[in-house]
N, C-alpha and C positions, 0 to 999 in steps of 0.2 A: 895411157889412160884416156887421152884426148879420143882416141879410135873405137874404144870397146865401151866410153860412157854412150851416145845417142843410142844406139839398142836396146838398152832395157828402159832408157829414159822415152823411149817412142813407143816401147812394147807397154808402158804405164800407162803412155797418153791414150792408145790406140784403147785399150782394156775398158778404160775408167770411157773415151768415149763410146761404146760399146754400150755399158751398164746404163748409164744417161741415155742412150736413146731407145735402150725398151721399157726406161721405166717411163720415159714420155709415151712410147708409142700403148704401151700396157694401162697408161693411164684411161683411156676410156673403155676399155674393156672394165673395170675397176669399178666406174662409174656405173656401169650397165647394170651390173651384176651386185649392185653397193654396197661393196668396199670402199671405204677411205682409202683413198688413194695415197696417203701418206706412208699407208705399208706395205702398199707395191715398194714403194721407193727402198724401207728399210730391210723387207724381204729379198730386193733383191740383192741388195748389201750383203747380207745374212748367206745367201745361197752362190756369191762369190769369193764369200773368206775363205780363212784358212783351212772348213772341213767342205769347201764346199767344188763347185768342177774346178776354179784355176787353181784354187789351195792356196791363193797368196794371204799370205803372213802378214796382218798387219795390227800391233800392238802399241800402238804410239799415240799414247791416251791424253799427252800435253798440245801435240798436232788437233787430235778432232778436237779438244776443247776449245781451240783457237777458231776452229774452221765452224765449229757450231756456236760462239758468239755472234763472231762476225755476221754469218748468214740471219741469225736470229734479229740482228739489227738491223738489217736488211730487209725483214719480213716487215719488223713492225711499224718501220719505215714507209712502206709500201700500204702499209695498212692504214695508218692514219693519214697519208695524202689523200686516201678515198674512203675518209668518214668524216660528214657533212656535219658542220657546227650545230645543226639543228640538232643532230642525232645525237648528240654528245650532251647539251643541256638537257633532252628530255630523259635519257640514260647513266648520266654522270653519279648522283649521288646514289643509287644501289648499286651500281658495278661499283664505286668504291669501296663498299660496305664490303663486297664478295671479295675484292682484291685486297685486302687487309683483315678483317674479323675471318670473313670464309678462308681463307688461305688458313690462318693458324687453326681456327676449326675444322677444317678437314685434317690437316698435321697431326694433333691429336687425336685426333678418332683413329684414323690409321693407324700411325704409334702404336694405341693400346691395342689395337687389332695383336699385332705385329711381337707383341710385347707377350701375349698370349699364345704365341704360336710360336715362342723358344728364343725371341733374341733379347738380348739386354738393350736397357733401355736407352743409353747413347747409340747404340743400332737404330733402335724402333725410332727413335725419333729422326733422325738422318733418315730413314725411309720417308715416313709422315711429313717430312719438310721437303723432299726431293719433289715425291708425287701431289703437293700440296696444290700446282697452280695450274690450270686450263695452259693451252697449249695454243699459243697465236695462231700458228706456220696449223695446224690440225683445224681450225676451229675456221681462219680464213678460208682456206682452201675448202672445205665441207661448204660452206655458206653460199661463199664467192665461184666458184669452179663447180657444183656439182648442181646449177640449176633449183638451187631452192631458194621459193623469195618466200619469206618467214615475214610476218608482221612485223611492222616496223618496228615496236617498244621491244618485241622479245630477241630479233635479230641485232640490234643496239646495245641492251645488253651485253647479251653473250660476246659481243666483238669486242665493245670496249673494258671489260672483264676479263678477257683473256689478254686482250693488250699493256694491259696497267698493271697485272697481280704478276708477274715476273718478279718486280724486284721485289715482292716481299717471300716468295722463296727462293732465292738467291740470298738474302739475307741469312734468312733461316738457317739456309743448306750450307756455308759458308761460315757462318758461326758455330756452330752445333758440329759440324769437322774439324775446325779447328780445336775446338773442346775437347773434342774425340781423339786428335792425334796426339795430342799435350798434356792430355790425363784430365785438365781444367776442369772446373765445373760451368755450368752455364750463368755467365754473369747477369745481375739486372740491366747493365748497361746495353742490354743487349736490344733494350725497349727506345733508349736514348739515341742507338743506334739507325734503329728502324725508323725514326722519327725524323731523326737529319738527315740521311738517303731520299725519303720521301721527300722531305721538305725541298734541300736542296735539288735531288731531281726536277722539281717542277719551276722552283723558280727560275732555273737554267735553262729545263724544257722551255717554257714560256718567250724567254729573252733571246733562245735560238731561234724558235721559231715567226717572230715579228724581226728581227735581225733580218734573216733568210729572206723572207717575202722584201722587207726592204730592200738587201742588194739583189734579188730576182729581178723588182720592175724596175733597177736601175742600169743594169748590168746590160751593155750593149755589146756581144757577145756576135762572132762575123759569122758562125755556122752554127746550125739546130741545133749538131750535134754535142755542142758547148756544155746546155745547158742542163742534162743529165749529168755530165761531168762536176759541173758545178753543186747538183742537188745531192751528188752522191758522196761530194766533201763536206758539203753542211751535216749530212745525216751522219760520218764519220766523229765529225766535229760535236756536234751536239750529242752524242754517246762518251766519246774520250774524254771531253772538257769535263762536266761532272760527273765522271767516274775517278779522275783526279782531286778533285775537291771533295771528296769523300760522299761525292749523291747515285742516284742511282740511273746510270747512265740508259737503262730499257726506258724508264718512265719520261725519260726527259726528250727520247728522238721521238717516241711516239705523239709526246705532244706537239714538239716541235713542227712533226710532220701535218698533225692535225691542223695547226693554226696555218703552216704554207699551203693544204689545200685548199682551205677555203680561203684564198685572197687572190687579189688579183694578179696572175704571174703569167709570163711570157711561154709561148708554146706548150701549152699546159696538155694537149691532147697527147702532143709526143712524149713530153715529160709519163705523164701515166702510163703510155705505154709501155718505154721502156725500164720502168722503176716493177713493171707486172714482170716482166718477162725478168729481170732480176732478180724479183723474189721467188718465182718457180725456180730458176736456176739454183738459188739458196739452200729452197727446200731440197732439189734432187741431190744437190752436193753435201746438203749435212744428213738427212738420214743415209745415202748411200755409205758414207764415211763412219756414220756410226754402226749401220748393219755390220760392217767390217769388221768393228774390236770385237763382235760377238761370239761366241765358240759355243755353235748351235748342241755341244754336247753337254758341255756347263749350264746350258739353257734348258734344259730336259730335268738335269739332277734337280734345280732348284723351283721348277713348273707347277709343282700343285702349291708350293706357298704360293709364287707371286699369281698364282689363280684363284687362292681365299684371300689375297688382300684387294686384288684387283674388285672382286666380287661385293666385299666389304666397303670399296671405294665407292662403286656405281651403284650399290642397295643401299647404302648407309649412311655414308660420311658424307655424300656428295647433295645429294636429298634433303637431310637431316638438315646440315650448312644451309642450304638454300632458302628451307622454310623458315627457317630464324630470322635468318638474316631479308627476306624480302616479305614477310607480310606487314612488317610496319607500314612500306610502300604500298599496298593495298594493290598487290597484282594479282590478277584469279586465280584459284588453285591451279587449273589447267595449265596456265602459264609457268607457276613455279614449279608441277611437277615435269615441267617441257625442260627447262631451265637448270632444274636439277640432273637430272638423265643428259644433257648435252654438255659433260663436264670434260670436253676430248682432254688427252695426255697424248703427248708425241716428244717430239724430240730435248721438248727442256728439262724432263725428266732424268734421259739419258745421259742428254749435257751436263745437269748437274751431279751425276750420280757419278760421272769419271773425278769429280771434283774428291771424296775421301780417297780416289786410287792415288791422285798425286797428293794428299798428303799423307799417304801413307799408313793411313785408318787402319787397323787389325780386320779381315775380314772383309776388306773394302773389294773385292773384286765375286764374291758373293755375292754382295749388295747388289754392285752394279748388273749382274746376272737377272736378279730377282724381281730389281725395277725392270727392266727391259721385258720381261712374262708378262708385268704387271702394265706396261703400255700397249702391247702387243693384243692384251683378254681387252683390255679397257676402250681399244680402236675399233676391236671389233663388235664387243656386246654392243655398246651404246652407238657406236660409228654407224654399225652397218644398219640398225634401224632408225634413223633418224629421217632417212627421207618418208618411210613411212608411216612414222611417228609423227611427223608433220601434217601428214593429208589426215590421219586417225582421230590428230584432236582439235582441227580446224584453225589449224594455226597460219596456213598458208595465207600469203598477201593478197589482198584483191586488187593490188595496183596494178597496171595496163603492164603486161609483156613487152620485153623490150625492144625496138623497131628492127624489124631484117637485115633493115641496112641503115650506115651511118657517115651522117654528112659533118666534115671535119673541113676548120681552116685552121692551118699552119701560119702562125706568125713568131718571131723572135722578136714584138714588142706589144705590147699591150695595146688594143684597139679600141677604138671611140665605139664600139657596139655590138651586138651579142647574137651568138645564131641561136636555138633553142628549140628540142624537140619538145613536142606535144600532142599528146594519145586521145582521140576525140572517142568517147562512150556517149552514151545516151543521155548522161547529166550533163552533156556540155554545152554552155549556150552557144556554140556555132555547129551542136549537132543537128545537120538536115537543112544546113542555112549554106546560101550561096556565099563566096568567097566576096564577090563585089558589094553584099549584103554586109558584110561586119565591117564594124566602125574603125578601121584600125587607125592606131594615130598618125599623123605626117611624118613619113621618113619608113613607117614600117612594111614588111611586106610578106608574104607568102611565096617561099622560095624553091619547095619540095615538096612534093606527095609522097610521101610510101601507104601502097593499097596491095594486102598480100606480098607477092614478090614481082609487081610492078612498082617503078618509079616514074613520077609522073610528073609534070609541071605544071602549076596549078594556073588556071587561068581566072579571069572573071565569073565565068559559068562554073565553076567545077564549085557538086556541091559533095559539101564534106559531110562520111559517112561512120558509122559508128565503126571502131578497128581501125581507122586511117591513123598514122604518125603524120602530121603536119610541124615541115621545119620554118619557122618565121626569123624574119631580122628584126630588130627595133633598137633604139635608142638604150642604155642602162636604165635613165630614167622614164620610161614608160611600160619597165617591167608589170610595177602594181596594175593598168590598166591590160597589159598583156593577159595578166592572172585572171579577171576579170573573165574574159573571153574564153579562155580555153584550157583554167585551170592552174595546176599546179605543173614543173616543167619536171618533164621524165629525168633531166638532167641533174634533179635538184634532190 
């Protein structure tokens, strides 16, 4: 057995690395042409299973649900290390509103879509709770990866909306199956439930993520490489622990993660690095894995439902949701009809939809067919016009493009002072002023040019021109007079 296991065990690695790098290499092509790239990934799942050139068989629906957690904890991880506390206070209270009232109002709308179109109603609603929540891993990747800088308030949003309302369909999806398997009815406590999840998710989120940062800048750690390792057990950690104590383990890393990027921690350029390239890898490994359980023939029979609910979702229920729930906040029409229409579905959908296969739902591998139609219409109606959906209704950012190239120091301890890029436009008051001209404070300095795709070294005469990235050192505390000079920091 020892002889004839490595061949099929290397013929798997070889495969699966195979699949993983055209769906990388596919990815900009994806982008060109805009597609969401997220269904390159699960197309190419799809067009390697069991109907598709290798044929391999894979129905092992307790595996991808393991393999699409994990990843998924992994995204949101990655997601909240690089969303900036500002963004969060000025976006927090309507993305809450959307990640708890929106999520069960779109459930029901759908539902009764659903409900309408032949299934019963512990069906229709296990549908309506599946496709209930924006999609992290879809939503980042769209924003972050595909070159679009979206205004700050509506990009805010959307990110921290899709990072938080997980666990209120996971709840849903989770209850409402178990109901389903068990005959049960839908309990009240189901409100009591949803309440302690959240609660507890956040207060654990909260207490991991000031924990973390605490042992970060203490943590004296002999290679770089450490401290990935070490972020990648807290974000473990901060998901496990309150999903033990009965909370809700997506809301707690994401915060967690939030509160460790904005503090002060050691190696933090590579840290983001590698937590980026972790979370691509997540996203390739779970939709690849989920393309898989798919039987693109079962996927055809059930096609035109999950294309009138899909249709239902992005004209109706998503829309609908959104105006409700955001014009108390007094955001423009434009904004909430942007908001509404950018509601991606991707892989939690699916993830949750394997959830009635293992408990054994009646019907439960329909369902999951139908979701999968209904992510697939959903990526592409709304996916693939978004970018120009953005330039259409003037949503784009006017903040400075991001510099060509970028100046990084590596440390594994936290440093007495700060590098910081900064974009000089026309409103800047060191635009057209010589460098030996501005007051900078003692200790600070002008340390890099970037002008186009030169790098430059800035001397006393170099006058600074509208489009330059000027990188400065200075003190922490002489940021406020930094700001002063030349703005708000590209880095910020």
């Amino acid at each position: 057995m020892f002889e004839q296991e490595p061949a099929p065990t290397a013929l798997l690695f070889a495969v699966f690395g195979i699949l993983m790098g055209l769906s990388a290499l596919f990815s900009r092509a994806a982008q060109r042409i805009g597609i969401p790239v997220v269904l390159v990934f699960l197309v190419i799942g799809m067009v390697a299973g069991t109907e598709g050139v290798t044929g391999y068989s894979f129905d092992d629906f307790g595996f991808a649900f393991r393999i699409g957690m994990a990843a998924l904890v992994l995204i949101l991880f990655d997601g909240g290390l690089n969303t900036p506390m500002m963004s969060v206070r000025q976006g927090v209270r309507p993305a809450a509103i959307l990640a708890t009232l929106g999520v069960v109002g779109t459930a029901l709308i759908v539902a009764a879509a659903a409900y309408l179109l032949g299934f019963g109603w512990p069906e229709a609603l296990l549908i309506g709770a599946i496709v209930s929540s924006t999609d992290a891993a879809a939503v980042f990747s769209l924003l972050r990866g595909s070159n679009i800088f979206l205004k700050r308030k509506v990009g805010v949003t959307l990110e921290i909306e899709s990072g938080s309302n997980d666990p209120m369909a996971v709840i849903l999806t989770i209850s409402l199956a178990s109901a389903a398997a068990g005959g049960d009815g839908i309990s009240w406590w189901l409100i009591m439930e949803v309440v302690t999840q959240l609660g507890v998710g956040a207060v654990l989120g909260i207490a991991f993520g000031h924990g973390g940062r605490w042992l970060l800048s203490r943590a004296r750690l002999e290679a770089g490489g450490l401290y990935p390792v070490l972020t990648l057990a807290l974000a473990l950690l901060a998901f496990g622990v309150p999903t033990l104590f009965l909370g809700s383990g997506f809301l707690a890393v994401y915060i967690a993660a939030v509160i460790m990027g904005n503090g002060p921690i050691p190696y933090r350029s590579g840290l983001l690095r590698v937590h980026d390239s972790i979370a691509w890898m997540s996203q390739i490994t779970m939709f690849l894995v989920l393309g898989l359980l798919v039987t693109p023939a079962k996927l055809i029979e059930v096609a035109w439902v999950g294309v009138l609910l899909a249709l239902v979702l992005a004209f109706l229920a998503r829309p609908l949701v959104v105006l409700l729930t955001l014009l108390p906040f007094r955001y423009p029409m434009r904004e909430i009809g942007y908001i509404g229409w950018v509601g991606l579905r991707g892989a939690v959908p699916i993830i949750l939809a394997t959830f009635p296969v293992l408990m054994g739902v009646d019907g439960s591998d329909t369902l999951f067919h139908v979701v999968c139609a209904m992510v697939i219409v959903n990526t592409l109606i709304p996916g693939a016009t978004v970018r120009w959906l953005t330039r259409r209704m003037g949503l784009t950012s006017d903040e400075p493009p991001p510099p060509p190239a970028v100046l990084e120091i590596q440390s594994t301890q936290i440093l007495d002072g700060e590098i910081k890029s900064y974009y000089i436009n026309e409103a800047s008051a060191a635009c057209d002023a010589r460098i030996a001209d501005l007051p900078f404070p003692k200790g600070s300095l002008a340390i890099l040019l970037v002008r186009g795709k030169q790098l430059l070294g800035p001397g006393g005469d170099t006058i600074l021109k509208p489009g330059d990235h000027l990188y400065v050192f200075f003190r922490p505390e002489h940021l406020p007079f930094i700001g002063l000079l030349f703005g708000r920091s590209e880095d910020d």
